[in-house]
BALOBA-1460 file (C-alpha; in Angstrom, 3 decimals):
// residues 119
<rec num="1" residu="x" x="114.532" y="77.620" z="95.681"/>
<rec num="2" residu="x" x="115.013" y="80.803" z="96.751"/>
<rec num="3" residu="x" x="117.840" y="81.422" z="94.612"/>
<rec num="4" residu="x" x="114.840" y="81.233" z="91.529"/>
<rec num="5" residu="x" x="113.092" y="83.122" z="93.683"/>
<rec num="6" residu="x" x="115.693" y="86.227" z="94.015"/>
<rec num="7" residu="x" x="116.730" y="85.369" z="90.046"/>
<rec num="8" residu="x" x="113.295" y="86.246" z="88.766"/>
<rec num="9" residu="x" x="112.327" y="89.290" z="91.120"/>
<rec num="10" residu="x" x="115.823" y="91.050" z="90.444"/>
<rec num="11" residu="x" x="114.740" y="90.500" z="86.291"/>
<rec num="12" residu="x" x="110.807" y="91.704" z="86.814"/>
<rec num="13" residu="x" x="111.540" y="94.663" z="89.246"/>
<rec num="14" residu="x" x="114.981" y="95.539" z="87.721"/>
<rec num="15" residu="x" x="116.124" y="95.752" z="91.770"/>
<rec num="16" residu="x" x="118.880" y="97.869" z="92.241"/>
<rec num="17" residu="x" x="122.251" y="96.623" z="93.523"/>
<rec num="18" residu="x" x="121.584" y="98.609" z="96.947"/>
<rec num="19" residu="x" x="118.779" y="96.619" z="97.271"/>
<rec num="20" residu="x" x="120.035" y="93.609" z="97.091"/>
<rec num="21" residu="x" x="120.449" y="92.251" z="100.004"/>
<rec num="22" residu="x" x="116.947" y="93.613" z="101.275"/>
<rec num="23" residu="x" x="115.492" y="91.332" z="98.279"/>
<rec num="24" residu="x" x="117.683" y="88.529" z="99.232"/>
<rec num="25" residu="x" x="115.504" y="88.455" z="102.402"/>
<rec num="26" residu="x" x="112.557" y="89.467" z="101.522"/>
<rec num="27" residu="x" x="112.310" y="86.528" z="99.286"/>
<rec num="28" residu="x" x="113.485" y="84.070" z="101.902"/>
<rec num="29" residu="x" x="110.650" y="85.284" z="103.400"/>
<rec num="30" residu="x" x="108.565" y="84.896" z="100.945"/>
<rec num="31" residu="x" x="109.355" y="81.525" z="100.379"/>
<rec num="32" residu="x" x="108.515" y="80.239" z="103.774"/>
<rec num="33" residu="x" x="105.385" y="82.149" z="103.973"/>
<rec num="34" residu="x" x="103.897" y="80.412" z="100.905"/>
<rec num="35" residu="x" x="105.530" y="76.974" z="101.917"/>
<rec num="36" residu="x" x="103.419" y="77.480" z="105.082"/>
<rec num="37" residu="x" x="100.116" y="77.269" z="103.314"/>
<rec num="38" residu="x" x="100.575" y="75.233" z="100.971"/>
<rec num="39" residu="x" x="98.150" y="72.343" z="101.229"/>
<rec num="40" residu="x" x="98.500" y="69.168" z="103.216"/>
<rec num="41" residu="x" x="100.920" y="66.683" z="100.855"/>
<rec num="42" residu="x" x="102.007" y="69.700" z="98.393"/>
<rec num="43" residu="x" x="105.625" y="69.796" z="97.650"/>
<rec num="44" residu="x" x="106.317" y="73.511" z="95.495"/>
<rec num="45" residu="x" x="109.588" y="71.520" z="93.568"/>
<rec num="46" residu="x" x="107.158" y="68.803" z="92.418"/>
<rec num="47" residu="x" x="103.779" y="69.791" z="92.232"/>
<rec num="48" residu="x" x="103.795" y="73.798" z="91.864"/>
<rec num="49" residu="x" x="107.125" y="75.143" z="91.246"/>
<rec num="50" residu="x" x="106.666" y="77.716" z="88.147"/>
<rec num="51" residu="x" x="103.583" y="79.246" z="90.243"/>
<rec num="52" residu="x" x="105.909" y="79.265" z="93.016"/>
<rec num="53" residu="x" x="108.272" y="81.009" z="91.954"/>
<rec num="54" residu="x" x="106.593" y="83.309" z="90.201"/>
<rec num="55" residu="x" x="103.896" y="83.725" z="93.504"/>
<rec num="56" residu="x" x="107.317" y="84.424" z="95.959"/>
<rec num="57" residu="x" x="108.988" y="86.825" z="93.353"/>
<rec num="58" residu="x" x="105.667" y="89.090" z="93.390"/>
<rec num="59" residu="x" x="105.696" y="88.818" z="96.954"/>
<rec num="60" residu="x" x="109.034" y="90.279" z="97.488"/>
<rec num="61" residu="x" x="108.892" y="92.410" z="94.961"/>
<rec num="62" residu="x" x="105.582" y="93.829" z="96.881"/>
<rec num="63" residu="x" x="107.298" y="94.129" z="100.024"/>
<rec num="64" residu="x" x="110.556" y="95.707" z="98.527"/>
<rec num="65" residu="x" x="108.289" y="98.571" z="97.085"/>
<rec num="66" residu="x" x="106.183" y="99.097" z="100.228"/>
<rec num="67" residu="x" x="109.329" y="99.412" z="102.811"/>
<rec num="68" residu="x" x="110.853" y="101.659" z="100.221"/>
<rec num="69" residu="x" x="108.434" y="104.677" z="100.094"/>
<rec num="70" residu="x" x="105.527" y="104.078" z="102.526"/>
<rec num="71" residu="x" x="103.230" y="106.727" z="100.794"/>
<rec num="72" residu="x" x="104.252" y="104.967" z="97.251"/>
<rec num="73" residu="x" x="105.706" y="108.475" z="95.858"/>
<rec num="74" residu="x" x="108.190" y="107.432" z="93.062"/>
<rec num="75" residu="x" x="108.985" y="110.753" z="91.702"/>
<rec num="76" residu="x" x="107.581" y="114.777" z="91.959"/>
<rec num="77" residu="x" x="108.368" y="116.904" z="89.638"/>
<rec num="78" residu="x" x="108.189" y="120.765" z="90.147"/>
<rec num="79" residu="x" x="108.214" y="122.117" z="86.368"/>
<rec num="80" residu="x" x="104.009" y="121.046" z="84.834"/>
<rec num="81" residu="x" x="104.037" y="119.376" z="89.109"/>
<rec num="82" residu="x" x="103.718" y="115.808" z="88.810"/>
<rec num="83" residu="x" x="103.303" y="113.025" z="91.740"/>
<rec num="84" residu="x" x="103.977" y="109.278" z="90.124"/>
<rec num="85" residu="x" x="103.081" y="106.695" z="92.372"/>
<rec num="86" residu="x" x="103.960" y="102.949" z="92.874"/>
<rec num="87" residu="x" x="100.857" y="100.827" z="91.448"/>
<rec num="88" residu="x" x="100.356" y="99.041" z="94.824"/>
<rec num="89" residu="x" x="100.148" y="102.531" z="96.680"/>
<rec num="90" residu="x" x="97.722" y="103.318" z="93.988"/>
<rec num="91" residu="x" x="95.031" y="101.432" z="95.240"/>
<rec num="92" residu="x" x="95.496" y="98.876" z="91.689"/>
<rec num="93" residu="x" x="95.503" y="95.362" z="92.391"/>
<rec num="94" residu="x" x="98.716" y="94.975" z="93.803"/>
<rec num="95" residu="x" x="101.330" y="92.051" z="93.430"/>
<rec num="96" residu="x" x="100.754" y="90.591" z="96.722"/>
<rec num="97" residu="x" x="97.082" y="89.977" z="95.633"/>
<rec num="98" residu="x" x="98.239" y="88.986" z="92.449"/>
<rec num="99" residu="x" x="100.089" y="85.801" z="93.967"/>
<rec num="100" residu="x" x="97.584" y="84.970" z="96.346"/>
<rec num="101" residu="x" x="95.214" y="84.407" z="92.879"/>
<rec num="102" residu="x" x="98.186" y="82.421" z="91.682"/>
<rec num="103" residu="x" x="98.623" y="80.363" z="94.055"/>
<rec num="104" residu="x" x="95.072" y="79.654" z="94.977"/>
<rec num="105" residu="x" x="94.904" y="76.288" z="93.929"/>
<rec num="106" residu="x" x="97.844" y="75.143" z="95.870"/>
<rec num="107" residu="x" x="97.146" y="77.312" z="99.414"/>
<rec num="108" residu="x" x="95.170" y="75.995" z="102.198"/>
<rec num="109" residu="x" x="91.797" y="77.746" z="102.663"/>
<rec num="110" residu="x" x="92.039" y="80.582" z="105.072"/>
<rec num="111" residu="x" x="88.774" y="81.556" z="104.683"/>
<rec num="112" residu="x" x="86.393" y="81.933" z="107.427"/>
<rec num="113" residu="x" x="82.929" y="79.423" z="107.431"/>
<rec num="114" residu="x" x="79.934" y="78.696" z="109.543"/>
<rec num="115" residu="x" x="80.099" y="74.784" z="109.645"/>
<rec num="116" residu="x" x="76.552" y="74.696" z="111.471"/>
<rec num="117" residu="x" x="74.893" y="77.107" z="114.379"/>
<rec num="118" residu="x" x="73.211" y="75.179" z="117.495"/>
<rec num="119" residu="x" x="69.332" y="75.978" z="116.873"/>
């Protein structure tokens, strides 16, 4: 799967052939840490595999951009000065978020819960 995986992020982030190889692993990566919360029974071929993909992608894709520029500066101009930053250094929503809300249904609850307090 993570040959999908790698397929779709090098079409939505338009990766650069330099990067390549960082994607590569980054998705790897990405894969396994979705397959590890998936909940108990879930198989990501069967049961979720277009959210999967599409989840793991965003993931990498998120990482790729973060390890790339760690203040999220794309471009400065000097002529009319202008600072473009990535969206995920911009404080928006980010694509890491974005696949955690995608994969919801299919990811173990890691929220934390009081299941009862000894009066």
């Amino acid at each position: 799967m993570t040959e999908k995986i790698k397929a779709l992020a090098q079409v939505l982030g338009q990766v650069p052939e330099e990067d390549e190889e960082a994607l590569a692993a980054l998705c790897a990566a990405a894969e396994t840490e979705l397959r590890g919360g998936l909940r108990a029974g879930l198989d990501p071929e069967r049961d979720c595999e277009g959210a999967f993909v599409q989840a793991a992608a965003w993931l990498a894709l998120d990482a790729l951009a973060r390890g790339k520029r760690a203040d999220g500066v794309t471009a400065v101009t000097a002529g009319d000065f202008t600072v473009r930053r990535t969206a995920a250094a911009a404080g928006g929503e980010g694509l890491r978020k974005l696949a955690r809300r995608l994969m919801a249904p299919y990811l173990r609850d890691g929220e934390f819960c009081f299941r009862g307090v000894p009066g």
